[in-house]
C-alpha positions as CSV (number, residue, x, y, z in Angstrom):
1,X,16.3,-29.3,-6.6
2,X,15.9,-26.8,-3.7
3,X,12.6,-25.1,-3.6
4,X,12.2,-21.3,-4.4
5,X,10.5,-19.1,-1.5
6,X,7.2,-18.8,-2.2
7,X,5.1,-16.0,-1.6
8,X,1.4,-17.1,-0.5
9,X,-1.5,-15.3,1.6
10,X,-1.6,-15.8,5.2
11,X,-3.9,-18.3,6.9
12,X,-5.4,-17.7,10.3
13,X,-3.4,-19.9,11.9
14,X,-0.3,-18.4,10.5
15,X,-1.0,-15.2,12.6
16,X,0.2,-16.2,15.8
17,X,3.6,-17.3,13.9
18,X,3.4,-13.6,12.6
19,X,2.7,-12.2,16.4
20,X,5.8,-13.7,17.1
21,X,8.3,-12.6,15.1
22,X,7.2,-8.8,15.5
23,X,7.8,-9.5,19.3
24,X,11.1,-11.4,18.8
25,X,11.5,-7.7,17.1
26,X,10.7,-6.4,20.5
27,X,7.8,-4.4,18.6
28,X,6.0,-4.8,21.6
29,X,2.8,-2.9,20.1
30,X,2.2,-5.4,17.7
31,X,0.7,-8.3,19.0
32,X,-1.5,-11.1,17.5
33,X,-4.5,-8.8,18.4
34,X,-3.2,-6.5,15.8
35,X,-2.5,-9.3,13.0
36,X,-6.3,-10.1,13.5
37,X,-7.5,-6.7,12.6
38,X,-5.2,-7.0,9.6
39,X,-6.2,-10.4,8.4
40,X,-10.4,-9.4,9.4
41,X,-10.4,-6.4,7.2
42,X,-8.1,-7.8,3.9
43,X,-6.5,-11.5,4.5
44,X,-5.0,-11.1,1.1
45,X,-2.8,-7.8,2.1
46,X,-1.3,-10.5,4.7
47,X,1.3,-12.2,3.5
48,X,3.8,-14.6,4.4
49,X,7.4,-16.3,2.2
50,X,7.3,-19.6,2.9
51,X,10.2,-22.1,1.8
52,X,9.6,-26.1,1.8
53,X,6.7,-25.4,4.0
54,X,8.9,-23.6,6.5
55,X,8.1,-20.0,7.2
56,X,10.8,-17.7,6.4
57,X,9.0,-14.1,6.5
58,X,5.9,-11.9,6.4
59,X,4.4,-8.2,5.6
60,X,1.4,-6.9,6.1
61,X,-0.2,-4.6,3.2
62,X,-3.4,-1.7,4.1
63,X,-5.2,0.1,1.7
64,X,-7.5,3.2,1.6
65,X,-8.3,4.1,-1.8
66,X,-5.5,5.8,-4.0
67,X,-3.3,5.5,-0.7
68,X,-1.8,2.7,1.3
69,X,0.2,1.3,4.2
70,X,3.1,-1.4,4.3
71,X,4.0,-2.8,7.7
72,X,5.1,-5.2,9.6
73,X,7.7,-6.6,7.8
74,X,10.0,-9.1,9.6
75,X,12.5,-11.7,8.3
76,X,13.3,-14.9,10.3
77,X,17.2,-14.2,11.5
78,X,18.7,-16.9,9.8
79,X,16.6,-16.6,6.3
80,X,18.1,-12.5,6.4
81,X,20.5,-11.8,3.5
82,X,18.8,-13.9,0.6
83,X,16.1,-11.7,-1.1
84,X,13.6,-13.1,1.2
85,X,12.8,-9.0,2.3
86,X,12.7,-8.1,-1.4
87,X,10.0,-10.9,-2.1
88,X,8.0,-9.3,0.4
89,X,7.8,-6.0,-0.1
90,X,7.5,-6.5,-3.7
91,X,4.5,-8.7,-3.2
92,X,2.9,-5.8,-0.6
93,X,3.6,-3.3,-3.5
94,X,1.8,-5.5,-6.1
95,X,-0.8,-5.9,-3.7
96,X,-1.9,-2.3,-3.2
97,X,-1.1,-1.0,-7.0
98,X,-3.7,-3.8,-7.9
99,X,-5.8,-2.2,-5.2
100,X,-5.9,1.0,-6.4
101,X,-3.6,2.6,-4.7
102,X,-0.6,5.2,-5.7
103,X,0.6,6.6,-3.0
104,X,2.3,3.7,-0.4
105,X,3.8,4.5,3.5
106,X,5.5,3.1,6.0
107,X,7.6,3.8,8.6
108,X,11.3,2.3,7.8
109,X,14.3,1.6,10.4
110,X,16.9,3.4,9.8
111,X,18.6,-0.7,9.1
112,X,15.5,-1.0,6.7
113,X,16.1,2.2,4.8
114,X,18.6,1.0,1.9
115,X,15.9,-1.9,1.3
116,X,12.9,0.6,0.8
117,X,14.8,2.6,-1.2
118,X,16.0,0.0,-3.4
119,X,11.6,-0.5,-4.0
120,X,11.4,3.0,-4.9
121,X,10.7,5.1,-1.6
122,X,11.8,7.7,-0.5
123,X,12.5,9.2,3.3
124,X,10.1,12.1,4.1
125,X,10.9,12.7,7.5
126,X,11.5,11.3,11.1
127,X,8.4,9.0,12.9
128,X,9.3,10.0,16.3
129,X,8.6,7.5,18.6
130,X,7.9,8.9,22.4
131,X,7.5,6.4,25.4
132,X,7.5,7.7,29.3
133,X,4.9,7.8,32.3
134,X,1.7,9.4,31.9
135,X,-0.1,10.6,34.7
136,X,-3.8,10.5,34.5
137,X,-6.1,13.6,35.2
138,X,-9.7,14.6,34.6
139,X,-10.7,17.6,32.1
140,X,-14.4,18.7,31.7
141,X,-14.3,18.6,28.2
142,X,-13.2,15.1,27.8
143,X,-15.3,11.9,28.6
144,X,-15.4,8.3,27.2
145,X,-16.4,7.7,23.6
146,X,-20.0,6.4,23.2
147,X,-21.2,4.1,20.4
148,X,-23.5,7.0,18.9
149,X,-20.4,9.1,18.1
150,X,-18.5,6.7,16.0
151,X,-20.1,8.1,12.7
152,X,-18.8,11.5,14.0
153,X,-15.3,10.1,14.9
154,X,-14.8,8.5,12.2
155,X,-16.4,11.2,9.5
156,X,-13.7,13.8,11.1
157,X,-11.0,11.2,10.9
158,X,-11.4,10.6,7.0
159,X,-11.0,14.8,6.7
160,X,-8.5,15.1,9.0
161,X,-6.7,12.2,9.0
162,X,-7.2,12.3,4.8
163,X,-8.3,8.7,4.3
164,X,-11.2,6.0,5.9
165,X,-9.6,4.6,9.2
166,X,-13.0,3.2,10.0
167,X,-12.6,-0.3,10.2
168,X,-9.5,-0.1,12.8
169,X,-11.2,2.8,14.5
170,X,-14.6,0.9,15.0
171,X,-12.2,-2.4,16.1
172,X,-10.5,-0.6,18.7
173,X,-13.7,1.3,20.4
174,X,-15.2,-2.7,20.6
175,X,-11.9,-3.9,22.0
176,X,-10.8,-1.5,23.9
177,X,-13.6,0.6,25.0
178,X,-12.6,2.0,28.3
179,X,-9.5,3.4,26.1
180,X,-11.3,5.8,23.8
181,X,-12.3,9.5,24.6
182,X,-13.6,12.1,22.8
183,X,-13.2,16.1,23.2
184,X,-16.5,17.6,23.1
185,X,-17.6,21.2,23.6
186,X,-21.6,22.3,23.3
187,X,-22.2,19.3,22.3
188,X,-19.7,19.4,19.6
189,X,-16.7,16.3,19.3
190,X,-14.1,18.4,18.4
191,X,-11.4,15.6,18.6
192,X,-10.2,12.4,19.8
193,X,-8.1,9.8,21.1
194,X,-7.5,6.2,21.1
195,X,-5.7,3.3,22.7
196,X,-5.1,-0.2,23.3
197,X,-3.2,-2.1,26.2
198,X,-0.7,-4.7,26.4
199,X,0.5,-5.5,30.0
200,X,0.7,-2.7,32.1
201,X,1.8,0.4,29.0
202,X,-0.3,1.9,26.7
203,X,-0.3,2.4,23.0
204,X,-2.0,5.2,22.1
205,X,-2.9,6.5,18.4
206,X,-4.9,7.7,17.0
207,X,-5.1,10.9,18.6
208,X,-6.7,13.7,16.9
209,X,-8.3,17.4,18.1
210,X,-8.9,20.3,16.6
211,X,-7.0,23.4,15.9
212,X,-7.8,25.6,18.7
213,X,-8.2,22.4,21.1
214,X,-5.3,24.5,23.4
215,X,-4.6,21.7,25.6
216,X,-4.9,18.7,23.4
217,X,-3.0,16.7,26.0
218,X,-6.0,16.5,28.1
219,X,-7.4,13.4,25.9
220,X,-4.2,11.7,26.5
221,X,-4.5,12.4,30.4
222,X,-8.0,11.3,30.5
223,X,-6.6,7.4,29.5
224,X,-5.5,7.1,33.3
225,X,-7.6,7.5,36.1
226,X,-7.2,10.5,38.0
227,X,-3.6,10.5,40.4
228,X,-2.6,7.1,38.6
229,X,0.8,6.4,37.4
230,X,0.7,4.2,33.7
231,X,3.8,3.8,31.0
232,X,2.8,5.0,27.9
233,X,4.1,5.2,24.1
234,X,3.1,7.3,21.0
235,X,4.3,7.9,17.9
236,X,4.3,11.0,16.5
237,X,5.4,12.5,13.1
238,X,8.6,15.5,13.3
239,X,6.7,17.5,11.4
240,X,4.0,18.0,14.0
241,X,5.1,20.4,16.4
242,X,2.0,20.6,18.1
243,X,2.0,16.6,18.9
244,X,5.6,16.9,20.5
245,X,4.7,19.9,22.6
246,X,1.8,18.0,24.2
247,X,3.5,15.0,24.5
248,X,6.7,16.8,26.1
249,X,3.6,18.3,28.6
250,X,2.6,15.1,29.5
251,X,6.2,13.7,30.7
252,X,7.0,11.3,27.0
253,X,10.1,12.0,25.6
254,X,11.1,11.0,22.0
255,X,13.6,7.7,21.4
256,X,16.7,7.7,19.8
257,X,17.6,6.6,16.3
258,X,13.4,6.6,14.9
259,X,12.5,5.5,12.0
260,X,12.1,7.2,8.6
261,X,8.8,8.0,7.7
262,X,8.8,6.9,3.4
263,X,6.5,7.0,1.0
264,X,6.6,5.8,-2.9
265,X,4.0,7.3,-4.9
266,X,3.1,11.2,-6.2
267,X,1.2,12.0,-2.4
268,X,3.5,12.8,0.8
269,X,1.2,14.4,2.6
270,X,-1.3,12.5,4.1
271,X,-1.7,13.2,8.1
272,X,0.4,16.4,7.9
273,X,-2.9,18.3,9.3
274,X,-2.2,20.0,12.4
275,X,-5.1,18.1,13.6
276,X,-3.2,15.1,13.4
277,X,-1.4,14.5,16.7
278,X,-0.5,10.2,16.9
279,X,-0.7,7.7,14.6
280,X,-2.6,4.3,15.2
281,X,0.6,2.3,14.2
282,X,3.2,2.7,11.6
283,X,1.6,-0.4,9.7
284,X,-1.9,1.4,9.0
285,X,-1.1,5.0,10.0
């Protein structure tokens, strides 16, 4: 009798197996660093299909309250075309409706689409992803992110951003401190950016700044040191005008063929504030 895929929680030493496959994806912003944020703030959102002890696929689920992120979801090549993507994401959606939460995103390939849709959610709208080189320049407003503004960071993040991101945001400004900046005028943060490194690019999200911030950009900028040369990538929703004017200032232009932005649930407007400018990373928004 052959055994049925199994659907079971991932194990920490199950996350470099994970790391792996998003890579074989060429997702090359989602390395085991980020599986390790996953699994340190909910190791039961992580999950993995599994088949005679043989690992066949995995998902990742994040919630905030009534809302919620699925994401890297990845099956093994030769397991693709046997249900083993509709045990996932079912499992991922059973995980966050017993969380709490009713409104569920992600970020679908346009291959993935017909597969979300079948669970139930629906396209929204483009999730632009822009990649070129950034060239790094002071601005007087911007400096490095301290640990005494992280309260502030994060308390304008949950208004803007429209749920808590603190975990991640905290996680990043440990791991990556020399990669978070702040706006700030009299004394006043009036927005933000963050990123993380992998090689010699950078992956930056989130990125956040006020209304009348007029050069927004200049957070960006400030990730490089002045007259240096880096590869960056962001990702961006359509919707946000403002986000693919600065990033079209900055020298990124926007890939072909992005993903679809979904969402299942009664809420389809989380991070539509013009404040919003990049997401962190399509797996936790």
């Amino acid at each position: 009798m052959t055994d049925v895929p199994a659907v079971r929680s991932m194990r920490a030493s199950d996350l470099a197996f994970a790391a792996s496959l998003t890579l074989a994806e060429r997702w090359h912003s989602e390395t085991q660093e980020e599986f390790e944020g996953f699994f340190a703030r909910d190791p039961a959102g992580c999950l993995i299909v599994e088949q005679a002890g043989r690992p066949l696929g995995i998902g990742v689920a994040t919630a905030y309250g009534a809302v919620g992120f699925l994401g890297q979801i990845v099956v093994c090549p030769d397991a693709r075309g046997q249900g083993v993507g509709h045990r996932i994401i079912a499992a991922l959606v059973d995980h966050l409706e017993r969380s709490g939460v009713r409104s569920m995103y992600l970020d679908g390939t346009q291959a993935g689409v017909p597969l979300y849709e079948h669970h139930g959610f629906l396209r929204v709208q483009p999730s632009l992803r822009f990649a070129g080189t950034l060239h790094g320049a002071a601005h007087p407003h911007v400096r490095p992110m301290r640990d005494a503004d992280l309260d502030a960071v994060c308390a304008l993040d949950r208004t803007w951003w429209g749920a808590d991101r603190g975990f991640f945001i905290r996680r990043r400004r440990q791991l990556h401190p020399d990669l978070c900046h702040v706006f700030e005028r009299d004394g006043v943060i009036a927005g933000y950016v963050l990123a993380r490194r992998r090689g010699d690019k950078l992956w930056i999200g989130p990125w956040c700044a006020a209304p009348d911030v007029e050069a927004p950009e200049a957070l960006v900028g400030a990730l490089a040191a002045p007259g240096v040369a880096v590869q960056a990538h962001a990702g961006a929703l359509a919707s946000s005008t403002r986000a693919r004017e600065a990033l079209l200032r900055l020298g990124l232009a926007a890939g072909n063929d992005p993903p679809w932005r979904m969402v299942r649930g009664p809420d389809v407007r989380l991070a539509h504030r013009p404040e919003v400018l990049a997401n962190g990373t399509s797996a936790k928004g």
